[in-house]
C-alpha positions as CSV (number, residue, x, y, z in Angstrom):
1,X,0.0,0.0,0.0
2,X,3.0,2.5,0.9
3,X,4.1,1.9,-3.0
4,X,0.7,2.9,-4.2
5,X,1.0,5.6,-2.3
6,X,4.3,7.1,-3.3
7,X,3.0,6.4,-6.9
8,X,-0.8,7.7,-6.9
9,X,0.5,11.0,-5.4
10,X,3.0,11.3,-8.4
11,X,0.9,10.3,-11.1
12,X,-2.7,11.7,-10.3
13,X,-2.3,14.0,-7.3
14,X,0.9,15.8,-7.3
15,X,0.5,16.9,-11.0
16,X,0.9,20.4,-11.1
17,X,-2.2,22.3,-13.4
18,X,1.2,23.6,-15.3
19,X,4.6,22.4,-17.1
20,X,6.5,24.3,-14.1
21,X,8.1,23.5,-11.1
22,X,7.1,24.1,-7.3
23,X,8.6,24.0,-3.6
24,X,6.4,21.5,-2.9
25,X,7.9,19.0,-5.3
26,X,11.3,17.8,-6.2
27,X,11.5,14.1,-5.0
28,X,11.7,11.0,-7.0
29,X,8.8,9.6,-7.1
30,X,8.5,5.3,-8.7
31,X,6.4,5.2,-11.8
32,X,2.5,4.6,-11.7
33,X,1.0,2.3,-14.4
34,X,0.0,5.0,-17.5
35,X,-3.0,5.4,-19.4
36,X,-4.9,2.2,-20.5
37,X,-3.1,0.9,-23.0
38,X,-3.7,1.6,-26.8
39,X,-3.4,-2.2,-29.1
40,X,-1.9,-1.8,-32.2
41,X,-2.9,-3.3,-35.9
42,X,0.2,-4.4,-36.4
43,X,-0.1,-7.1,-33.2
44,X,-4.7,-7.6,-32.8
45,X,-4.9,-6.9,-36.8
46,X,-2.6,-9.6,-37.7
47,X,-4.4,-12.4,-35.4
48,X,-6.9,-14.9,-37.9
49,X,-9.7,-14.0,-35.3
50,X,-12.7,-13.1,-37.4
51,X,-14.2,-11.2,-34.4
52,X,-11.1,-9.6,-34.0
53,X,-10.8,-8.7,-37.5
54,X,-14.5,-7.6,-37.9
55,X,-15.1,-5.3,-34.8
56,X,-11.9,-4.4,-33.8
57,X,-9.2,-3.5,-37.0
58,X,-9.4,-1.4,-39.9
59,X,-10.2,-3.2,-43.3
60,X,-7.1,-5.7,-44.4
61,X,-9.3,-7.1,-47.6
62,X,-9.6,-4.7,-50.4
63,X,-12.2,-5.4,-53.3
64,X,-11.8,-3.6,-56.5
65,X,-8.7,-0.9,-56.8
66,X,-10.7,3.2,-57.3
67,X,-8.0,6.0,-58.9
68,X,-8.5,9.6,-58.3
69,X,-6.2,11.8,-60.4
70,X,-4.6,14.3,-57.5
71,X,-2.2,17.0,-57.8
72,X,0.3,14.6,-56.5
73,X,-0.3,12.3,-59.1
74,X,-3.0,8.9,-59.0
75,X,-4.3,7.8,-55.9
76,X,-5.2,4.5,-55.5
77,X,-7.4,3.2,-53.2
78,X,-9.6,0.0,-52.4
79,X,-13.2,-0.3,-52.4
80,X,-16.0,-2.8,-50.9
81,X,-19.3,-3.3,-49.7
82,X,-19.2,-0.8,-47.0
83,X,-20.0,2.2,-49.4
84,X,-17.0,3.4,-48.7
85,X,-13.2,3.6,-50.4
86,X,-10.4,3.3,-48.9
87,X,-7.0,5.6,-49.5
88,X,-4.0,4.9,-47.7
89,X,-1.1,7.6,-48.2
90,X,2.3,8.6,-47.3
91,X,2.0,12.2,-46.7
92,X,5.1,13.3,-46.2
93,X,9.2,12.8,-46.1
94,X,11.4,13.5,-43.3
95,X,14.8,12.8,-42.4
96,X,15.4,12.1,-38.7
97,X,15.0,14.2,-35.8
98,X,14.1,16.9,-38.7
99,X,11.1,18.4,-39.9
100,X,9.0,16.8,-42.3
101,X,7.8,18.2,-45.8
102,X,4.7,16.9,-47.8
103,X,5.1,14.5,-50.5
104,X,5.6,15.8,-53.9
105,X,3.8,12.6,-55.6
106,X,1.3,10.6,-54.2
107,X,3.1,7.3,-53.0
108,X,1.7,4.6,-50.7
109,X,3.0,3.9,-47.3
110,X,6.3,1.6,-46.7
111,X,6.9,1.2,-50.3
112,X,3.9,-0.9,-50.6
113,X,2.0,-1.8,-54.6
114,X,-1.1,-3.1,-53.1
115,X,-3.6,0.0,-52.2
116,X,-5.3,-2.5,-50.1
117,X,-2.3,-2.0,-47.4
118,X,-2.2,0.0,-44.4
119,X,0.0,1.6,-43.1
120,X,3.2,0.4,-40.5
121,X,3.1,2.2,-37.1
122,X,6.2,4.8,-36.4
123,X,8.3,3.5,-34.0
124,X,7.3,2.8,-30.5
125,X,8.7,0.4,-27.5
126,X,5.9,-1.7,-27.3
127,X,5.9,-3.0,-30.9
128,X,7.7,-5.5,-32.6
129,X,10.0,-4.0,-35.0
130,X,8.4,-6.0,-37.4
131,X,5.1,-3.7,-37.4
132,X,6.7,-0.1,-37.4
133,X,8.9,1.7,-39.5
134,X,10.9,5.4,-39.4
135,X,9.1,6.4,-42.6
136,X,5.6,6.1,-41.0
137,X,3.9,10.0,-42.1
138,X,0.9,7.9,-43.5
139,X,-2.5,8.4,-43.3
140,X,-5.8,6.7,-44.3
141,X,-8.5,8.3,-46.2
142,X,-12.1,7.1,-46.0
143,X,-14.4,8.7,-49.1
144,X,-17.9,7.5,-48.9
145,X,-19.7,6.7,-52.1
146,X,-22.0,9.8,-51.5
147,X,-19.3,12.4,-52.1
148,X,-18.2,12.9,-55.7
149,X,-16.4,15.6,-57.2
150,X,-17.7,18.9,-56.1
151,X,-19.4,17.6,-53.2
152,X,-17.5,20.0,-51.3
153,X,-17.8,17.5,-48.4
154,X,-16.2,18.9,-44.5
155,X,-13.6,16.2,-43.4
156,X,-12.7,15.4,-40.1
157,X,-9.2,14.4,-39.3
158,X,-8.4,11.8,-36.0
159,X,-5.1,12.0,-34.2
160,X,-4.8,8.9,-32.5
161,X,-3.7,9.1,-28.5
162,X,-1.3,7.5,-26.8
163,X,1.0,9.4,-24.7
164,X,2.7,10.9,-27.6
165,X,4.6,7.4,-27.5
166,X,2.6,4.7,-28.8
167,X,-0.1,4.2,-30.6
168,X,-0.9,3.9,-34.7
169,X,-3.8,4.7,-37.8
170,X,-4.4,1.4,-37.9
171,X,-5.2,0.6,-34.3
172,X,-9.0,-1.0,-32.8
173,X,-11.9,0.9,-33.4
174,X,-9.7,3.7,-36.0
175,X,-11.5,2.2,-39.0
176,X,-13.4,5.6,-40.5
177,X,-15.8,4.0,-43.3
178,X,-18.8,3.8,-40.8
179,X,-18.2,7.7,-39.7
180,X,-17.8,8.8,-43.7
181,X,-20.8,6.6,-44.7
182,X,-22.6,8.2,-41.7
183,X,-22.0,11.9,-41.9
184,X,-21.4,12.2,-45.6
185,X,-17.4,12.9,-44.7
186,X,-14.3,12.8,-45.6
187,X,-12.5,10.9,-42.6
188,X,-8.6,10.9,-41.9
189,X,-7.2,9.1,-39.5
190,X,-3.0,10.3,-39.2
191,X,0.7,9.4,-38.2
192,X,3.1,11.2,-36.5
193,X,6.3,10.7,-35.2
194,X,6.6,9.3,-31.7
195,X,8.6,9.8,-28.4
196,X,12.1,10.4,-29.0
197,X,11.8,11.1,-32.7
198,X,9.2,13.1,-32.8
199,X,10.3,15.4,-29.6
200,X,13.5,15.3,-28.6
201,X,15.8,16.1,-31.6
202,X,19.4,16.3,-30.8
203,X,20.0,19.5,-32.6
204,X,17.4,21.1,-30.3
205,X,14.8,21.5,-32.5
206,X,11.4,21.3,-31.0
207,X,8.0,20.0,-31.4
208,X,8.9,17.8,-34.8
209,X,5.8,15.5,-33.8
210,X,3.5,18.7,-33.8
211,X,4.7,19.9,-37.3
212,X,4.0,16.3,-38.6
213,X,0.3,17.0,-38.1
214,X,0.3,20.4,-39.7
215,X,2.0,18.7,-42.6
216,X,-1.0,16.6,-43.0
217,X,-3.5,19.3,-42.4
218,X,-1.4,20.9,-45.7
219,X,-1.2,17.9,-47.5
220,X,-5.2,17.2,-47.1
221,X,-5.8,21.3,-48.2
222,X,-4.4,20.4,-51.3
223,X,-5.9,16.9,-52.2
224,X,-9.5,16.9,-50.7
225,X,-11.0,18.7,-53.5
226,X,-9.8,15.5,-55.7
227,X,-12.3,13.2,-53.6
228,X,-14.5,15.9,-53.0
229,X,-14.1,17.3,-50.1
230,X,-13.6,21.0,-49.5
231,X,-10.2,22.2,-47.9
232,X,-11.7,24.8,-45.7
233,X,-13.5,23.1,-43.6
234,X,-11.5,20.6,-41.7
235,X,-12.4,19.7,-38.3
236,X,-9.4,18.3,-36.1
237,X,-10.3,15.7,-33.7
238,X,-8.0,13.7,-31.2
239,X,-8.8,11.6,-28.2
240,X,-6.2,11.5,-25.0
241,X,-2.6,12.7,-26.2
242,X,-4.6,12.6,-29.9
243,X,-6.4,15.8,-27.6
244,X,-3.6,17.2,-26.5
245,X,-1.7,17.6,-29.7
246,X,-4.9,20.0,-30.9
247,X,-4.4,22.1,-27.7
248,X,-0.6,22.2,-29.1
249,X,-1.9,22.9,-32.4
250,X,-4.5,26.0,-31.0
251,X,-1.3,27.6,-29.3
252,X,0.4,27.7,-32.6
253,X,-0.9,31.0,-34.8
254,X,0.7,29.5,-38.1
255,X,-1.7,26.6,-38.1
256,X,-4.7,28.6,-37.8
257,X,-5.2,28.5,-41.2
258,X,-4.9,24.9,-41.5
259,X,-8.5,23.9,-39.7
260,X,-11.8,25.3,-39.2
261,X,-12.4,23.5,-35.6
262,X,-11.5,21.6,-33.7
263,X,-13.1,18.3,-30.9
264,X,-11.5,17.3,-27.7
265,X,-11.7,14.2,-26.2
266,X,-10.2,13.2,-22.9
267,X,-7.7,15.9,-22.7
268,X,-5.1,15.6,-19.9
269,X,-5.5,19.3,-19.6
270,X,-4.0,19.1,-16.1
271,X,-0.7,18.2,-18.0
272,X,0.7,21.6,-19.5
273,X,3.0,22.2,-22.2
274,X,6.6,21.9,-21.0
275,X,8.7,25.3,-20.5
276,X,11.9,25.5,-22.6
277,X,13.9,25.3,-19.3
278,X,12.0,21.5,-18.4
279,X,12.4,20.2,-22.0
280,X,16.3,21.1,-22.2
281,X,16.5,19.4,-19.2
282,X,14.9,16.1,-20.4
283,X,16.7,16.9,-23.8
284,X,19.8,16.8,-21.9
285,X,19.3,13.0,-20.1
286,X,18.4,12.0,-23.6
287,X,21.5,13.0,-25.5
288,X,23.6,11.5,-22.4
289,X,22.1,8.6,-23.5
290,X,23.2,8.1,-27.5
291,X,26.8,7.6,-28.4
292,X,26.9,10.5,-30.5
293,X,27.7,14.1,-30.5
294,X,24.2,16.3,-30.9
295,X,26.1,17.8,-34.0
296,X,27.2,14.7,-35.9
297,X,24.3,13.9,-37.9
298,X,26.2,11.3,-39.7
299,X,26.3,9.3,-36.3
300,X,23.2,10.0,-35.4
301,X,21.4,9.0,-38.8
302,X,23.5,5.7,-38.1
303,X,22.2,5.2,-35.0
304,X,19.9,2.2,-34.8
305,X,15.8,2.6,-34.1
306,X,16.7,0.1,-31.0
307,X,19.3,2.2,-29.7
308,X,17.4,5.4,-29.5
309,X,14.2,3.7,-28.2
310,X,15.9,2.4,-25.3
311,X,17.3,5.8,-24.8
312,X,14.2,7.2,-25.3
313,X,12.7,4.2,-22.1
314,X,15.8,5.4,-20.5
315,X,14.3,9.1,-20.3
316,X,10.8,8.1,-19.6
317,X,11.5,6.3,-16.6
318,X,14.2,9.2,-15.5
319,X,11.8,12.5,-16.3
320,X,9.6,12.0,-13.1
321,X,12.8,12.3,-11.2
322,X,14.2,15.1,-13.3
323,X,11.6,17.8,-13.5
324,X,8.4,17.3,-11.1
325,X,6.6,18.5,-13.8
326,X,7.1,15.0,-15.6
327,X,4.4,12.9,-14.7
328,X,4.9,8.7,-15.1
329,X,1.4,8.8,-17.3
330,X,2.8,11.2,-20.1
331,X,6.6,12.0,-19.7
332,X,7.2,12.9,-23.1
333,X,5.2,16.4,-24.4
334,X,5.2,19.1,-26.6
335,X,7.3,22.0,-25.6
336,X,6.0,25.9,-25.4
337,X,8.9,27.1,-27.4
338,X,7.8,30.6,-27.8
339,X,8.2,30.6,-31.5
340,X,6.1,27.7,-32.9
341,X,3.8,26.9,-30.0
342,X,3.1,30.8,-28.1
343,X,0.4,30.5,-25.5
344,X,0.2,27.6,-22.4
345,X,-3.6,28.6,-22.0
346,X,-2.8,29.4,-18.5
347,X,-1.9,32.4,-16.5
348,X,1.6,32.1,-17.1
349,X,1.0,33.8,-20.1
350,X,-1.3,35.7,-21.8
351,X,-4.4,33.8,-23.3
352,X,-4.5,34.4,-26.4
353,X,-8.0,36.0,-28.7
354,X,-9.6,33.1,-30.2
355,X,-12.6,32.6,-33.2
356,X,-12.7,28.6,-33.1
357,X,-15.5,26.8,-32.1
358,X,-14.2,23.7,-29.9
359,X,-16.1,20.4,-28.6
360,X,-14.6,19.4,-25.4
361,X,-15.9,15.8,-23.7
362,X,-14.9,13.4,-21.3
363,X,-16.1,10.6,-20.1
364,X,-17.4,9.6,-16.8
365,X,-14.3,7.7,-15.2
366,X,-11.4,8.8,-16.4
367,X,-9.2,8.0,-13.7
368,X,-10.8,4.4,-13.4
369,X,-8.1,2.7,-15.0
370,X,-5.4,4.1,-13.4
371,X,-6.7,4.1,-9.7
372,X,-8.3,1.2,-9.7
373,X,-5.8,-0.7,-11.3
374,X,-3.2,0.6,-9.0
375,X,-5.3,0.0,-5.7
376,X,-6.1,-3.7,-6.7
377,X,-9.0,-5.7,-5.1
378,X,-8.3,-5.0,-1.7
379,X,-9.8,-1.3,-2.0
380,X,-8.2,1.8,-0.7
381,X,-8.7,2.5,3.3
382,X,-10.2,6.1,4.9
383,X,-7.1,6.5,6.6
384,X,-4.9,6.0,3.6
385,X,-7.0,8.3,1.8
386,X,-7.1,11.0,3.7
387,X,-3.2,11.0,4.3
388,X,-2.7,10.7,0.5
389,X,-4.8,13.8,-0.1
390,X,-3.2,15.9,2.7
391,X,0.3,14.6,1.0
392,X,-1.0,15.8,-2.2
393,X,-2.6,19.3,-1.7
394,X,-1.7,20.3,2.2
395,X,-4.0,20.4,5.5
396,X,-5.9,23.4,4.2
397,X,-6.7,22.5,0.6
398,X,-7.4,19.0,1.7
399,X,-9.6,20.0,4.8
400,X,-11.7,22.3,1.8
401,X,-11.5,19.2,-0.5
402,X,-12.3,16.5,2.0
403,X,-15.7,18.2,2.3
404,X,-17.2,18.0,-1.1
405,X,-19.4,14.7,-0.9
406,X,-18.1,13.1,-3.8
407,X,-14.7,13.3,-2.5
408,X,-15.8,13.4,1.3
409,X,-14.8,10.3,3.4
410,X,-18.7,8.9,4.1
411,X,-20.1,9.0,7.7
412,X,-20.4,5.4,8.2
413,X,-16.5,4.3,7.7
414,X,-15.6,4.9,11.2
415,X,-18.1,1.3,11.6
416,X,-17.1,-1.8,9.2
417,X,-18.8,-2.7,6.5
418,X,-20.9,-6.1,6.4
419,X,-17.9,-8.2,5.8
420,X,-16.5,-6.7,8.8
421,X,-13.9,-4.5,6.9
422,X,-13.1,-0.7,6.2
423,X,-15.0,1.5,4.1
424,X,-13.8,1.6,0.4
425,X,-12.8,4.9,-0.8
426,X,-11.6,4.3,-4.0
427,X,-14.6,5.7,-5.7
428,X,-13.7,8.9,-3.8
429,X,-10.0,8.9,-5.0
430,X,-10.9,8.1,-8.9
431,X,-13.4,11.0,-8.7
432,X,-10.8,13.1,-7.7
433,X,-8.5,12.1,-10.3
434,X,-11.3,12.3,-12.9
435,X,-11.9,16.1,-11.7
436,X,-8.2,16.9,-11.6
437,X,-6.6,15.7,-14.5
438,X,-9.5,15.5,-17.2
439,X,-13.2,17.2,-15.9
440,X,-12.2,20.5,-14.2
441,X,-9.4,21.5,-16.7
442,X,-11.1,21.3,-19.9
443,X,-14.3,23.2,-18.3
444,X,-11.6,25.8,-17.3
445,X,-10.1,25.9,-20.5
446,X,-13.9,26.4,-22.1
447,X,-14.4,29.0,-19.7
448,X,-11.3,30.9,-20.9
449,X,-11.4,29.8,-24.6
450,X,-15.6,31.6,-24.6
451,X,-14.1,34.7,-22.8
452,X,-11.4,35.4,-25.2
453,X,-13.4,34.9,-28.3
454,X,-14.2,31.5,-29.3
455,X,-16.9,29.0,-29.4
456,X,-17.0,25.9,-26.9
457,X,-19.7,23.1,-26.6
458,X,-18.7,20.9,-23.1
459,X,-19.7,17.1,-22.9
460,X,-20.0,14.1,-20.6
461,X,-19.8,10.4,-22.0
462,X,-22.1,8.2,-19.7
463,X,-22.4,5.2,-21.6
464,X,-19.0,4.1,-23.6
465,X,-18.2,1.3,-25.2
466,X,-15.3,-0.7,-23.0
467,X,-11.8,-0.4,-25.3
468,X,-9.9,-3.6,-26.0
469,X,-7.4,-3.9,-22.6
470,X,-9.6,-2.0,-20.3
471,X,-11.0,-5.1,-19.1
472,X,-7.3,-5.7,-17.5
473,X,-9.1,-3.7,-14.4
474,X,-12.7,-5.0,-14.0
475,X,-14.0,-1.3,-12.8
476,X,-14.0,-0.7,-16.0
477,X,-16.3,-3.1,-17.3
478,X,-19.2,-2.8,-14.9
479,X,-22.2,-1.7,-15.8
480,X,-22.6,1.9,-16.0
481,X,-18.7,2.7,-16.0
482,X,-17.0,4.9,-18.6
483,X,-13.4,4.8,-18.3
484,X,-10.7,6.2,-20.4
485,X,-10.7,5.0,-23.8
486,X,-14.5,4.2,-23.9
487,X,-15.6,7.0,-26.1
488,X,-13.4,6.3,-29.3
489,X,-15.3,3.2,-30.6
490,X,-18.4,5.2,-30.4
491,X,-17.5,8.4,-32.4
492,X,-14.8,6.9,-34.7
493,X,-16.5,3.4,-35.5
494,X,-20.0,4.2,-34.6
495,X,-20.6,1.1,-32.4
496,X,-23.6,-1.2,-34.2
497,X,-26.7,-2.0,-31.8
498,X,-25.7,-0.2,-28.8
499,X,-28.7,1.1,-26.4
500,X,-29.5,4.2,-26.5
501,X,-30.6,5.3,-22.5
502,X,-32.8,8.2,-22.0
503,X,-33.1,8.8,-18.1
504,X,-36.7,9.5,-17.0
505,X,-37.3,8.5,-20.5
506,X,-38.3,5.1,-22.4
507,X,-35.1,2.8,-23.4
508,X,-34.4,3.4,-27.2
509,X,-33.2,0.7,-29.1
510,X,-31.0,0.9,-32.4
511,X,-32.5,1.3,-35.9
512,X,-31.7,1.4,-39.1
513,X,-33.0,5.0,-39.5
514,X,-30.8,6.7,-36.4
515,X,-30.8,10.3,-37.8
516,X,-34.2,10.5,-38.1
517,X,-35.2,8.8,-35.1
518,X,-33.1,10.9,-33.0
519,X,-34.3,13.6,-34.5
520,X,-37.7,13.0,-33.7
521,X,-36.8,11.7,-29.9
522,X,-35.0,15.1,-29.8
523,X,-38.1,17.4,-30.3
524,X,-39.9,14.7,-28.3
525,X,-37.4,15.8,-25.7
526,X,-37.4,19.3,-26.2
527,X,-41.4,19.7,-25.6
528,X,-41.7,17.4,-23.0
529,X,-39.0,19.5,-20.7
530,X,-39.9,22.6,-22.3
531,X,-40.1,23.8,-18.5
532,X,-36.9,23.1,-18.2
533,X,-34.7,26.0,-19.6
534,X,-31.1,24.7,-19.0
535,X,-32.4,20.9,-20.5
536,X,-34.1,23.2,-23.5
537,X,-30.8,25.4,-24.2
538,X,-28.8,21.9,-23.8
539,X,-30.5,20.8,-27.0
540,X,-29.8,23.4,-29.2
541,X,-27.9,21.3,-31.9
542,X,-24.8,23.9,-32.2
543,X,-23.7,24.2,-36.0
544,X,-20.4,22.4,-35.3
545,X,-21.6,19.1,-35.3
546,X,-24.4,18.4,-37.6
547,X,-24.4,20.9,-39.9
548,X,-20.8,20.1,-41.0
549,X,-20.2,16.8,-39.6
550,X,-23.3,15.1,-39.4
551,X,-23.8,12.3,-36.6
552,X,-20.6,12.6,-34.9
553,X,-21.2,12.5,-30.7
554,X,-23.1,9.3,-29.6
555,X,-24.5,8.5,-26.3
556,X,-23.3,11.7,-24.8
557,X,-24.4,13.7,-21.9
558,X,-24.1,17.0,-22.1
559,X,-23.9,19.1,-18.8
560,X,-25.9,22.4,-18.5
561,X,-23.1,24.9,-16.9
562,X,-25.0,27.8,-17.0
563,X,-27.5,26.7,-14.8
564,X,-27.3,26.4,-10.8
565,X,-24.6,25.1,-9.0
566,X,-23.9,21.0,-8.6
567,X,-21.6,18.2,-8.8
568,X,-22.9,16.5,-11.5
569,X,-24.7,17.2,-14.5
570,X,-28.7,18.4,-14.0
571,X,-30.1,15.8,-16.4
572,X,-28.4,13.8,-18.2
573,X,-30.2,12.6,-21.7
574,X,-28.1,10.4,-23.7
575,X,-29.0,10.6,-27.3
576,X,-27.0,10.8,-30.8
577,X,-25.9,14.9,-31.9
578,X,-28.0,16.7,-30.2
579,X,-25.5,18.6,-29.2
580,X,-23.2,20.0,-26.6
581,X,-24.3,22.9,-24.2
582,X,-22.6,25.5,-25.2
583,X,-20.7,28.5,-23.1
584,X,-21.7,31.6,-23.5
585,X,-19.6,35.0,-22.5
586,X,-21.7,35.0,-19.5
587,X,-19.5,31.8,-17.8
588,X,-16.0,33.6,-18.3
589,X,-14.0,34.0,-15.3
590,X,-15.6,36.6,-13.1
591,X,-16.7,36.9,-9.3
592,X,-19.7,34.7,-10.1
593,X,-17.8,31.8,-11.3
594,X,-20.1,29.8,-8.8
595,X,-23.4,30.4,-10.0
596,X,-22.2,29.0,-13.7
597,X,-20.1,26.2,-12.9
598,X,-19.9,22.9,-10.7
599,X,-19.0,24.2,-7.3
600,X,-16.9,21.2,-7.0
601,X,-14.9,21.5,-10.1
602,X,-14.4,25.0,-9.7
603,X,-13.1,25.1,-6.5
604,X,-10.5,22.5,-6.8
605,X,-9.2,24.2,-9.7
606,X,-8.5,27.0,-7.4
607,X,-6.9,24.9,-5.2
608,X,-4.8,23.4,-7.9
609,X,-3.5,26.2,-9.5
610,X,-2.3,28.1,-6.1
611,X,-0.8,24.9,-5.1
């Protein structure tokens, strides 16, 4: 229990709300299991398993080839019966640890002649070095059958997650065909370069894994109108470190251009762009690491991709210990270099004015994984608990904490339960970790994205569907439990046949006409709470996701901020793109931050951000 103890505090609760360091932290701390993990194609994809290969990978099995004449030449692709072909791409060259440059002729990823292929992951510790390779800027375009030349059809473009360390286009539940059939889009699921590769260069040269995905965003401006799809309005959407990289990408004014919008899912907003000083630091550890000089590219070109990934395990294990800004979770992150990436969306500098309208979600249990997995069957005692949180924040912020119910220690543990042993809390502690990290950041970072300009629609997943290798923790597959991970199947694949639950409502079941009968469950909705003015304002279908997406949220609940204060959201409907509830300049920062936001949320931001 001391173990989990040392490690929670470090990878949930001592997190500071930003990339800098504090008095209050400078120890080593051991390292906490990260984020549930992310399976790759290249391992599930490769299994004979028709289950496997039918809900949980991409297409392998092309029908007949489709050629679109593009201004980088033919593109080939692969058609079958889903109504929807298939494109995979390389999008751009690179040398290492150097930035990368789009493609001057369309080519298909790793050298393949079969447009049927997809593409190898970049590389990554926790693949075979048989399923990645260096030259991995590849994407995957899915064109449904609807859009034709001058469709002028929006596209939305997916950056996987994964810690900026792992993860791949071709990974469970990434297959787009369903999402293009659905919304009448063009869907792009993306590469970039990972870990070491993609963020530490040598030569000092930052954020290479953050121009990768503006390469892409260029690359698609300039071939979208070939299949159809019009170049200006590209919505960027990322779940996890996928997330994260867009709040890089809002931070950098020379990409503004290169999207219309943008959807969040899952941030780890809690986890703030490292400061030049942290990343030289970790930069430092890393180059100690290679047997070359940082200035003899001809040794460092040489080097092998095993060589620099254990060098880049080397760092990830050391960064916690180096900087307490590292966290175990995510040690490896973009860098606020001043030149490409100029705002951290905090107070340290100034926020900057804004016109883009963001969707911001997460899902119920975010911190399911991770706590319960590191407290383990035999629960998490009061005692412990409550010494962990005092650790974490200090007596005052802790006695303030301790009093909000959901994170409150309940009357009854001071008597045993009816197996005659200690109250649980580890409800209490994932809550806290859900607020901290994911929840009370991103309704922050609404707060301040509204105020300074922009557009921001807030949602809640209540209903996911479980991710492959959540069920390593069984929280995470009981009824009712949404934990990390659990949203991507629904947007990106559009899970078949999942229920559709309407509290205080009837059960919906799925149908072949979803649009339509959401639509008409929607007004249903809207006239039968008509009394109910934040429930009314909630379903206001914002122009973000319908009019140029189509179907894209499903089973979401969508909180009412602007109504009165409470811990959890005043009704939650859960029914397919209604809509988000959307801030309005009235919930900016101001004396009345209270009456316009969960008490609980907005108080333990406070707490964090004076820690």
């Amino acid at each position: 229990m001391l173990f989990f103890v040392s490690t929670v505090l470090a990878s949930l609760l001592l997190i500071p709300s930003y990339a800098l360091p504090t008095g209050s932290h400078g120890d080593h701390r051991p390292g906490f299991p990260r984020l549930p993990p992310v399976f790759h194609g290249g391992i599930l994809c490769g299994l004979p398993i028709p289950v496997v290969q039918r809900f949980l990978c991409p297409r392998q099995d092309g029908g007949s080839p489709l050629t679109v004449s593009t201004p980088f030449g033919n593109a080939h692709g692969a058609s079958d019966d889903s109504g929807t072909t298939r494109f995979a791409v390389k999008y751009a060259n690179h040398n290492r640890w150097q930035a990368s440059t789009v493609v001057t002729s369309w080519l298909l990823p790793n050298g393949q002649s079969d447009p049927t292929a997809m593409p190898m992951a970049c590389p990554q510790t926790d693949l075979n070095s048989s399923a990645f390779v260096e030259d991995c800027l590849s994407m995957v375009l899915y064109v449904p059958d609807s859009v034709k030349s001058g469709s002028k059809a929006p596209t939305l473009m997916w950056i996987h997650g994964g810690s900026f360390t792992f993860g791949s286009a071709n990974g469970p539940g990434l297959d787009g065909s369903k999402l293009a059939t659905a919304t009448n889009s063009i869907v792009a699921v993306i590469q970039y370069r990972l870990g070491a590769l993609g963020l530490y260069a040598p030569s000092g040269e930052t954020n290479l894994a953050v121009k990768d995905v503006m390469t892409a965003m260029t690359f698609l401006q300039r071939v979208l109108p070939s299949f159809g799809g019009d170049a200006s309005q590209i919505t960027i959407a990322g779940q996890s470190a996928g997330a994260s990289m867009i709040r890089t990408l809002l931070a950098v004014p020379s990409a503004q251009n290169l999207f219309k919008q943008a959807i969040l899912q899952s941030d780890t907003m809690d986890y703030g762009f490292y400061t030049p000083e942290i990343h030289q630091t970790l930069l430092n550890h890393f180059k100690a690491s290679l047997s070359c000089s940082a200035t003899d590219t001809t040794c460092l070109n040489a080097l092998s991709l095993t060589d620099i990934l254990n060098a880049e395990s080397d760092l990830s294990g050391a960064a916690p210990g180096l900087t307490p800004a590292a966290n175990p979770a995510e040690p490896l992150r973009p860098v606020h270099d001043g030149t490409l990436v100029t705002s951290t969306f905090t107070p340290i500098t100034p926020f900057p004015r804004v016109n883009k309208p963001l969707l911001i979600t997460t899902v119920n249990d975010e911190a399911g994984f991770t706590i319960y997995g590191g407290v383990g069957p035999g629960g998490l005692d009061p005692a412990t608990y409550e010494f962990m949180v005092d650790s974490a924040f200090g007596q005052k912020s802790a006695t303030t904490l301790l009093a909000f119910a959901d994170y409150a220690v309940p009357a009854s543990a001071n008597s045993t339960d009816g197996d005659g042993g200690e109250t649980d809390v580890t409800p209490q502690l994932q809550q806290m970790g859900t607020d901290q990290v994911w929840r009370c950041p991103s309704w922050t970072f609404a707060r301040n994205w509204v105020s300074n300009g922009g557009r921001a629609f807030v949602g809640e997943f209540v209903v996911g569907a479980s991710y492959p290798g959540n069920e390593e923790v069984p929280f995470c597959t009981d009824s009712g439990v949404v934990c990390h991970q659990d949203d991507i199947e629904i947007v990106v694949r559009l899970v078949p046949c999942l229920i559709f639950a309407f509290q205080a409502l009837n059960t919906l079941s799925c149908s072949s006409a979803l649009p339509q009968t959401l639509l008409q469950h929607k007004q249903h909705l809207s006239k039968k709470y008509k009394h109910a003015t934040a429930l009314s304002s909630g379903l206001e279908t914002p122009t973000l996701i319908p009019s140029e997406l189509g179907l894209l949220l499903v089973l979401a609940t969508f909180t009412p901020l602007n109504s009165a204060p409470l811990a959890r959201p005043l009704l939650e409907v859960v029914i397919l793109a209604c809509g988000a509830q959307q801030f309005h300049t009235t919930t900016k920062h101001s004396a009345s931050r209270a009456s316009v936001s969960p008490l609980l949320c907005q108080t333990r931001y406070i707490h964090l951000m004076v820690l």
